[in-house]
N, CA, C and O atoms as a CHARMM CRD file, in Angstrom:
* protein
*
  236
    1    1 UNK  N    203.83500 102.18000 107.58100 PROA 1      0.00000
    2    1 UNK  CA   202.50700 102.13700 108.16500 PROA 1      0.00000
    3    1 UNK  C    201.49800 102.79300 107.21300 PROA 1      0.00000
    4    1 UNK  O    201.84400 103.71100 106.47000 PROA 1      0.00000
    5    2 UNK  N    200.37700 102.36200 107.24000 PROA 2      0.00000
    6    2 UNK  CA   199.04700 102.79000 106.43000 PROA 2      0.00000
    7    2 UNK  C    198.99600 104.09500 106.73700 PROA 2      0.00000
    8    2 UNK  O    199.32700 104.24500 107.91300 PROA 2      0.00000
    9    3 UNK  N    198.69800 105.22900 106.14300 PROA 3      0.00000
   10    3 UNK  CA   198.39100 106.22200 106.49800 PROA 3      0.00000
   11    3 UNK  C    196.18500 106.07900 106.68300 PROA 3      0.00000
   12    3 UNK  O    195.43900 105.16800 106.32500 PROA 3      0.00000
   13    4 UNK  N    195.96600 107.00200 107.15700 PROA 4      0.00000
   14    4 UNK  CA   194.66900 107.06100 107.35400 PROA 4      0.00000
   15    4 UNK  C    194.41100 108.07500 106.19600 PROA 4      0.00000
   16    4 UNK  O    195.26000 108.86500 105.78600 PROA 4      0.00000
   17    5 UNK  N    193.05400 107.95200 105.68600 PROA 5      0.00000
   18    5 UNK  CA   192.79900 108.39300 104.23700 PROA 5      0.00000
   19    5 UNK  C    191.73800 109.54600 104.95000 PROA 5      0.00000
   20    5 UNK  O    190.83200 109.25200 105.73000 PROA 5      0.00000
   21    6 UNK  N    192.11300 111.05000 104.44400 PROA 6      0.00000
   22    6 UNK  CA   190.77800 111.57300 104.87900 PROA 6      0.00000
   23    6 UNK  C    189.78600 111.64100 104.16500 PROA 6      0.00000
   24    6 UNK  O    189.61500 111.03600 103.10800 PROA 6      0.00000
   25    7 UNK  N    188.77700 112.67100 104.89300 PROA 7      0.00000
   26    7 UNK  CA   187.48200 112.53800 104.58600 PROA 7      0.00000
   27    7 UNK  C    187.39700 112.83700 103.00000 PROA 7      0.00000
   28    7 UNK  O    186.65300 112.14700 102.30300 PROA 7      0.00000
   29    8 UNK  N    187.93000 113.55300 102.61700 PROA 8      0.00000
   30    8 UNK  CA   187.85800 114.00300 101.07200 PROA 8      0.00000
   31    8 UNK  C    188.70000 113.39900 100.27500 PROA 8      0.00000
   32    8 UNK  O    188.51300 113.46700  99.06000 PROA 8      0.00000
   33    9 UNK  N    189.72900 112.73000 100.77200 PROA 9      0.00000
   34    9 UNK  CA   190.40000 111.35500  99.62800 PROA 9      0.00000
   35    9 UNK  C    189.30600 110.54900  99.70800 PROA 9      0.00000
   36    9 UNK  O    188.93400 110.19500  98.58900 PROA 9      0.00000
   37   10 UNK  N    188.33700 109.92400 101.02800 PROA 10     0.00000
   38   10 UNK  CA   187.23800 108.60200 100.33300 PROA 10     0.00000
   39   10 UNK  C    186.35400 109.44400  99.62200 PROA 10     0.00000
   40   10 UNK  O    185.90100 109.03400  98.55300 PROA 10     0.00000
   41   11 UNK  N    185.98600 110.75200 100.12700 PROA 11     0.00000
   42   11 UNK  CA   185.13300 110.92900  98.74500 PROA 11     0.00000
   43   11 UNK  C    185.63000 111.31600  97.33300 PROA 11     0.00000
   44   11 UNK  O    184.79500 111.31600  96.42900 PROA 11     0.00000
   45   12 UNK  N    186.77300 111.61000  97.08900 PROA 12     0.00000
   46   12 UNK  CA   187.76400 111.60200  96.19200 PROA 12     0.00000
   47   12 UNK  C    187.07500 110.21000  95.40100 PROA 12     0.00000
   48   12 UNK  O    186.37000 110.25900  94.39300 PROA 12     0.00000
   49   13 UNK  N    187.46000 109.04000  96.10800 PROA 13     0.00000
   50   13 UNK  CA   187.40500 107.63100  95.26700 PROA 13     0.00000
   51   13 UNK  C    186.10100 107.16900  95.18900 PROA 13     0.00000
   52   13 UNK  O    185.89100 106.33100  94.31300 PROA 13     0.00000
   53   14 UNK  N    185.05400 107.55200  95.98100 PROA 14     0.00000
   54   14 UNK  CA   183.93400 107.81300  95.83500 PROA 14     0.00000
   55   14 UNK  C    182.95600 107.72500  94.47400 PROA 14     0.00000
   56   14 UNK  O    182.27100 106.92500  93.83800 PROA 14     0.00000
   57   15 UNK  N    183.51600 109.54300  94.49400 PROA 15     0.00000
   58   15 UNK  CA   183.01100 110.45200  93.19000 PROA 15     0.00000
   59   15 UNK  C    184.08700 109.09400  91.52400 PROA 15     0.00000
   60   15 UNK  O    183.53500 109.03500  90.42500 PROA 15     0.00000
   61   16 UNK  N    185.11900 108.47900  91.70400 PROA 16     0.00000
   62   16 UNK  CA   185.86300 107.98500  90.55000 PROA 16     0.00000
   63   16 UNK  C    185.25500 106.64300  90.57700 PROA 16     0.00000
   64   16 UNK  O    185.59500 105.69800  89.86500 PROA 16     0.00000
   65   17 UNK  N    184.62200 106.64600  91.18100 PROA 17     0.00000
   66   17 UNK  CA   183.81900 104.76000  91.54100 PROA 17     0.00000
   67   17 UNK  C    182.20200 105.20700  90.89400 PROA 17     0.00000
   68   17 UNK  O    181.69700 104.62400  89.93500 PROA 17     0.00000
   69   18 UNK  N    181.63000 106.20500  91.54400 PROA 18     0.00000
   70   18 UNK  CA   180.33700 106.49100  91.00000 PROA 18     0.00000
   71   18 UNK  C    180.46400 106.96100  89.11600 PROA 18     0.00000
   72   18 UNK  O    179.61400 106.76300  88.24800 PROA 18     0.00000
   73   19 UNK  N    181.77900 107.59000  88.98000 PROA 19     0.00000
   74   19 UNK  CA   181.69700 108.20100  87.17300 PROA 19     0.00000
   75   19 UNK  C    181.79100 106.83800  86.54700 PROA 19     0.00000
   76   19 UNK  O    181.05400 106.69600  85.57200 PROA 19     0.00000
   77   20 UNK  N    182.66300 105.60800  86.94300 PROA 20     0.00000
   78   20 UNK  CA   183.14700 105.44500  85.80900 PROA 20     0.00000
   79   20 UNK  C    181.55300 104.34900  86.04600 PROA 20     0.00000
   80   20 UNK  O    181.40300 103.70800  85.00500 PROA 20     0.00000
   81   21 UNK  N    180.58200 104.05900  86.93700 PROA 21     0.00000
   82   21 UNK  CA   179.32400 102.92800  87.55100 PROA 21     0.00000
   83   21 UNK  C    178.82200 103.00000  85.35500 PROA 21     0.00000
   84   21 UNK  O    179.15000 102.07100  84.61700 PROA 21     0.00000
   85   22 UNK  N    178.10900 104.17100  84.86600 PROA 22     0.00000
   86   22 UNK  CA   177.73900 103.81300  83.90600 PROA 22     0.00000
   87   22 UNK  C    178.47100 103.15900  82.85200 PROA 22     0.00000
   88   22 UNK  O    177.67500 103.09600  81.91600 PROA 22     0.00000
   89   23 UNK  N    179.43300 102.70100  82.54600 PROA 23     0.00000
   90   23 UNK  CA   180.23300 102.08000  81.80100 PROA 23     0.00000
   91   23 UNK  C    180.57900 101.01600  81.95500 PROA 23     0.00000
   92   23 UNK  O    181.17800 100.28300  81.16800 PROA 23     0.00000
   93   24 UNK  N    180.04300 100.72000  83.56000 PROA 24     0.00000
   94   24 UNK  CA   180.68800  99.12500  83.85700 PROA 24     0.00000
   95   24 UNK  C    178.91500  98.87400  83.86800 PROA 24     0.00000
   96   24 UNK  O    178.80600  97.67900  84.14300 PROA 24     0.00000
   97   25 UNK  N    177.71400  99.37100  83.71900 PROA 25     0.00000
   98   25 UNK  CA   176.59000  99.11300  83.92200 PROA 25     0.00000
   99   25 UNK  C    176.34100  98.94000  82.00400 PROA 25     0.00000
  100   25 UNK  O    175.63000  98.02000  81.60000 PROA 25     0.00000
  101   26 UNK  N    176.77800  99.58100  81.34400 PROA 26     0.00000
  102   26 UNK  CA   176.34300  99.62200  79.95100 PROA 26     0.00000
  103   26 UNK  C    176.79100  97.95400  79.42600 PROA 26     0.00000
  104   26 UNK  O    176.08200  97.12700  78.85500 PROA 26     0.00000
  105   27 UNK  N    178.58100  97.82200  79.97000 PROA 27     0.00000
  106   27 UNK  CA   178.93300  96.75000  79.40300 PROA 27     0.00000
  107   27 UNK  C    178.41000  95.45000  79.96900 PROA 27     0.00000
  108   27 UNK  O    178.17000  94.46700  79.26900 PROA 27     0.00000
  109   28 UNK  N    178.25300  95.50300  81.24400 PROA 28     0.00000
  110   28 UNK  CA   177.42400  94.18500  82.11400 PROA 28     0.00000
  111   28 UNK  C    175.99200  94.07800  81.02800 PROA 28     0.00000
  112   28 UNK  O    175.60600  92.91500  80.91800 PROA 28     0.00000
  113   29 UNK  N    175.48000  94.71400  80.53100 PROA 29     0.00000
  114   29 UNK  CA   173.93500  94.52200  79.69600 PROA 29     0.00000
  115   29 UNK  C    174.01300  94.10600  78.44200 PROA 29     0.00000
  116   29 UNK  O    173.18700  93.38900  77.87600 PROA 29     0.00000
  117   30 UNK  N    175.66600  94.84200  77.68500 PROA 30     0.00000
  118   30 UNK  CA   175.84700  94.07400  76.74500 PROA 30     0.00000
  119   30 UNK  C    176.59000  92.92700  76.86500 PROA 30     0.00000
  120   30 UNK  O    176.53600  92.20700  75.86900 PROA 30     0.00000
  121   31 UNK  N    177.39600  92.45700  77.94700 PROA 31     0.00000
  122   31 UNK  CA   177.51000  90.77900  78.32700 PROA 31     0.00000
  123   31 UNK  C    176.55200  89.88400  78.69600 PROA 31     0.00000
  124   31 UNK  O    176.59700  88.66700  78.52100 PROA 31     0.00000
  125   32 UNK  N    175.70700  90.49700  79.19700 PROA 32     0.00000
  126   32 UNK  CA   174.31000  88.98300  79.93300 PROA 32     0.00000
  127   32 UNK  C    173.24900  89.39800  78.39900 PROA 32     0.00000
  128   32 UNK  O    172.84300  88.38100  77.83700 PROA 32     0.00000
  129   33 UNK  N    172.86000  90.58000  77.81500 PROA 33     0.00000
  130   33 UNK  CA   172.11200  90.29000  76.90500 PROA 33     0.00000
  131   33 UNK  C    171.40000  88.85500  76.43700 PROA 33     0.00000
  132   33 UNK  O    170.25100  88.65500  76.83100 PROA 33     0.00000
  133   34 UNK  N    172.10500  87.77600  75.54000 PROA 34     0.00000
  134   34 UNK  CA   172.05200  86.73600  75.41500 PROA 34     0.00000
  135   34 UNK  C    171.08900  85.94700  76.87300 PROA 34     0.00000
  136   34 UNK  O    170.13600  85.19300  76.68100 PROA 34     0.00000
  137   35 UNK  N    171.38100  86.16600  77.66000 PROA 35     0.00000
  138   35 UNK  CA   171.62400  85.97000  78.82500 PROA 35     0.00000
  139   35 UNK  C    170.06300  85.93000  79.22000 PROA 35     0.00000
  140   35 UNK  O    169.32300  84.96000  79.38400 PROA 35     0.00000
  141   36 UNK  N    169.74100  87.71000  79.34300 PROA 36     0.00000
  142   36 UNK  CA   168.57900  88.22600  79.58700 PROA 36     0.00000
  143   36 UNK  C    167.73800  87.43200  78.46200 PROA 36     0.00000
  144   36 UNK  O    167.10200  86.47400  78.90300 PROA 36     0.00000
  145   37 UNK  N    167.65400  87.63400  77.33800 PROA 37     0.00000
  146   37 UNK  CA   167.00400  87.07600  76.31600 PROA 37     0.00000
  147   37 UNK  C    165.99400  86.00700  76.64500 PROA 37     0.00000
  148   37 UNK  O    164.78000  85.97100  76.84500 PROA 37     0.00000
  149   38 UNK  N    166.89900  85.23400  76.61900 PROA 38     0.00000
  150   38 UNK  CA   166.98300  83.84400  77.20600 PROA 38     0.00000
  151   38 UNK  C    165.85400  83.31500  78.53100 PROA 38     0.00000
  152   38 UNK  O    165.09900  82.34200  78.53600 PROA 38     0.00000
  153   39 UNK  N    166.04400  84.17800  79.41100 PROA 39     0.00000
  154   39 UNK  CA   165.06400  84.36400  80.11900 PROA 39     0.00000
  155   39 UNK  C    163.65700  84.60500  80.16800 PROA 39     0.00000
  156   39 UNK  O    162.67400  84.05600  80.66600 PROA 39     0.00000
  157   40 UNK  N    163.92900  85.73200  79.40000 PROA 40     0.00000
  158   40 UNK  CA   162.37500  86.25300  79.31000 PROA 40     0.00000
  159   40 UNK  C    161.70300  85.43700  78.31300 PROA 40     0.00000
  160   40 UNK  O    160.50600  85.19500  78.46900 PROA 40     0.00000
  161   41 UNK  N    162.50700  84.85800  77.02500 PROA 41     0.00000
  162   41 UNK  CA   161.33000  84.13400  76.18800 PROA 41     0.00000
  163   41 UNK  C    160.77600  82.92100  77.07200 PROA 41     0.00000
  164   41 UNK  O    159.67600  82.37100  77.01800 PROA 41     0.00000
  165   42 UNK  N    162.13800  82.61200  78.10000 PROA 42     0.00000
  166   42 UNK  CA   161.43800  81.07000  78.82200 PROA 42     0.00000
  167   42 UNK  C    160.35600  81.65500  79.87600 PROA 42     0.00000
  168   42 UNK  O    159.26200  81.09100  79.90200 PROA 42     0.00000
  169   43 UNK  N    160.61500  82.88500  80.85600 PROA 43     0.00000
  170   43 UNK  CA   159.33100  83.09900  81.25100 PROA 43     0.00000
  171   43 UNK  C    157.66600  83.59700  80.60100 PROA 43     0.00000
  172   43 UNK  O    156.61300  83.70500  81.23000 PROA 43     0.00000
  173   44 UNK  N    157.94000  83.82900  79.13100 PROA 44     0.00000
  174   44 UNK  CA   157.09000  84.40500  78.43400 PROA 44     0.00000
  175   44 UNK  C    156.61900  83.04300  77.83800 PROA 44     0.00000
  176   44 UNK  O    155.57500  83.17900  77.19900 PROA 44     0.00000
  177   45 UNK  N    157.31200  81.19900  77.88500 PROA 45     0.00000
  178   45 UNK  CA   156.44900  80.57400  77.38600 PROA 45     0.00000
  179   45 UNK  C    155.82900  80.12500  78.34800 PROA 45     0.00000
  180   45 UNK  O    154.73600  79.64300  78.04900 PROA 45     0.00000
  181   46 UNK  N    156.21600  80.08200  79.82300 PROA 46     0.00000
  182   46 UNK  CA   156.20000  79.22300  80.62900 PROA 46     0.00000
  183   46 UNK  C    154.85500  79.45900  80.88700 PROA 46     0.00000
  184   46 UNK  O    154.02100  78.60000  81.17300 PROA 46     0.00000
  185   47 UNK  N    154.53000  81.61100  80.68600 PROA 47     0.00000
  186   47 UNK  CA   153.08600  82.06200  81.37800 PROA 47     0.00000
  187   47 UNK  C    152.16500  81.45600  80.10400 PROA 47     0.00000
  188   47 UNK  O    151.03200  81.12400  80.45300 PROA 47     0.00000
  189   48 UNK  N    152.49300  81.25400  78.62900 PROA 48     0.00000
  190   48 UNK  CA   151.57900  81.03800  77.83100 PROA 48     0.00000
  191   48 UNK  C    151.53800  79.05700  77.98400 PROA 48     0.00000
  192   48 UNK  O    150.93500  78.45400  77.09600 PROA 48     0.00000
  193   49 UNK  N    151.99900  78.49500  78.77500 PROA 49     0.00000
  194   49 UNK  CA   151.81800  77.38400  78.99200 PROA 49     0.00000
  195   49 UNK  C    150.27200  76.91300  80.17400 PROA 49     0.00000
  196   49 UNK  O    150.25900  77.02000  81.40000 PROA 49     0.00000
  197   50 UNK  N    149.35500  76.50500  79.44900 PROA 50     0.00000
  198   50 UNK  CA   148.14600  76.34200  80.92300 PROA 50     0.00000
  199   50 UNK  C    148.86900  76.04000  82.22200 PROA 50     0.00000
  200   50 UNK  O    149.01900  76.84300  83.14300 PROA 50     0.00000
  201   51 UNK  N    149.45900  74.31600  82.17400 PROA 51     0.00000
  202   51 UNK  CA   149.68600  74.17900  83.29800 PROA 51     0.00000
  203   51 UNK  C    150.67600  74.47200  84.18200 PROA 51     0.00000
  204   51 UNK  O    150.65800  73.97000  85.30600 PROA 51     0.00000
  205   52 UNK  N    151.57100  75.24300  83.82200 PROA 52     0.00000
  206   52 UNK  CA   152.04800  76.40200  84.31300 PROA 52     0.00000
  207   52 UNK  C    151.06500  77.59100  84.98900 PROA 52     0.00000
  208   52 UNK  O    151.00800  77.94500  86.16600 PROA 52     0.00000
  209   53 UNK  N    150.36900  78.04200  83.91100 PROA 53     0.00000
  210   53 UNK  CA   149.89600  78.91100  84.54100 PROA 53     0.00000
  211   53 UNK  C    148.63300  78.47900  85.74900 PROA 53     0.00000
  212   53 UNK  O    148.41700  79.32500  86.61700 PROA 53     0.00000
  213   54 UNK  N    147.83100  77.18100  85.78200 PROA 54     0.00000
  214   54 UNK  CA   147.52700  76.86700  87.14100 PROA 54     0.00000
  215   54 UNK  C    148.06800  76.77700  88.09800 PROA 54     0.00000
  216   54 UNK  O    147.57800  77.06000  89.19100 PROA 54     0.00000
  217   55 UNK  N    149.33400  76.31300  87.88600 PROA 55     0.00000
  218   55 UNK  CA   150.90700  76.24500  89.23100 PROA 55     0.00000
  219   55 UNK  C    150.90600  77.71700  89.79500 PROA 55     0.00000
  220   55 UNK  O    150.91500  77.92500  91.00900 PROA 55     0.00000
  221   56 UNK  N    150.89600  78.69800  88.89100 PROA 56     0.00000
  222   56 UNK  CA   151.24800  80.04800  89.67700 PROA 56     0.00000
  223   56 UNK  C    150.19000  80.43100  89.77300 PROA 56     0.00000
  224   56 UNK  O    150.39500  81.57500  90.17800 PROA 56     0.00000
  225   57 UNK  N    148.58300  80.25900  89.65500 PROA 57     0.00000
  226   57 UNK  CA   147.51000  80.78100  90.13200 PROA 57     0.00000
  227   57 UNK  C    147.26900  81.60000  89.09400 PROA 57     0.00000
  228   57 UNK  O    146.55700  82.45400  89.62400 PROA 57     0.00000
  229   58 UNK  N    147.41000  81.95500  87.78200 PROA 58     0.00000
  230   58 UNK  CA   147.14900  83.03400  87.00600 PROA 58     0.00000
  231   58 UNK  C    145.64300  82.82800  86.22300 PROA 58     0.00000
  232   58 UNK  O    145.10900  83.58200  85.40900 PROA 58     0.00000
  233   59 UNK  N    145.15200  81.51200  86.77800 PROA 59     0.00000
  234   59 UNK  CA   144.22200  80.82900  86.00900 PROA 59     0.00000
  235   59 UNK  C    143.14300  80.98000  87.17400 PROA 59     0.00000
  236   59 UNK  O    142.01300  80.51300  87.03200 PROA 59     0.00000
């Protein structure tokens, strides 16, 4: 049978879930990089495009 986990084993796994967050946050930025890139130049032509920018009202 499962034992029931107490209060200080979940925060036990807690505190080992929150240390290792920056390392799985560093490598997720260096995997989508490309990714991100990619994005922003297409939203950065889309705003220097006029009729685009009448579509979103920026005009």
């Amino acid at each position: 049978m499962i034992k029931d986990r107490t209060e200080r084993e979940k925060q036990e796994d807690l505190q080992k879930w929150a240390h290792g967050w920056k390392g799985r946050q560093k490598a997720h930025r260096k995997a989508f990089k490309p990714v991100h890139e990619e994005f922003s130049s297409l939203i950065g032509s889309m705003r220097r495009d006029p009729s685009w920018r009448r579509r979103f009202g920026d005009e």
